[in-house]
Residue, then its C-alpha position, 0 to 999 in steps of 0.5 A: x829787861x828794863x824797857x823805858x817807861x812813859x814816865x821817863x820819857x814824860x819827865x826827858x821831853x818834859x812834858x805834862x802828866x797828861x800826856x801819859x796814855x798817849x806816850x804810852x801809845x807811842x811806846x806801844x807802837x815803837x816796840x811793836x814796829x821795831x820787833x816787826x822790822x827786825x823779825x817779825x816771828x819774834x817776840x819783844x824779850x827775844x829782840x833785846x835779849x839778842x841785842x843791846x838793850x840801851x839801844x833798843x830803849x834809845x830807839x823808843x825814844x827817838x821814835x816817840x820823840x819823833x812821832x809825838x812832835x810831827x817830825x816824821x820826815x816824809x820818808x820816814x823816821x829821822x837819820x837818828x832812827x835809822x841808825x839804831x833801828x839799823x843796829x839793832x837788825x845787825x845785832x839780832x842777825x849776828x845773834x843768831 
């Protein structure tokens, strides 16, 4: 299981070594939400051993993305968030 790093998403979103602890912070959060939203007695390896592993590390992405550039919409994370999110619940589900 390969889970995206800060590193990686420092160097997509080209942003400054500096940012680290906080991108981590983020990854941190984007895991923890997206195993909680999908079931919340599993465990992270669970989740991406039950679904698609590029989609679950899309997701981080597109949550850490959101998160650290204030787009949050009011209603919550971008139609591009959902989607995967909504995904990887349909794939866990039909895992089981």
């Amino acid at each position: 299981m390969a889970i995206v790093t800060s590193d990686v998403i420092i160097n997509e979103l080209h942003l400054d070594v500096s940012e680290k602890a906080q991108i981590e912070s983020l990854i941190n959060f984007a895991q923890d939400y997206i195993v909680s939203t999908t079931d919340k007695s599993a465990t992270l390896e669970e989740v991406v051993a039950k679904t698609n592993e590029n989609i679950f590390n899309q997701a981080i992405r597109s949550i850490v993305s959101s998160l650290y550039f204030g787009n949050v919409e009011q209603s919550g994370f971008g139609i591009q968030s959902m989607v995967l999110l909504n995904s990887i619940r349909n794939m866990y589900k039909g895992g089981e």
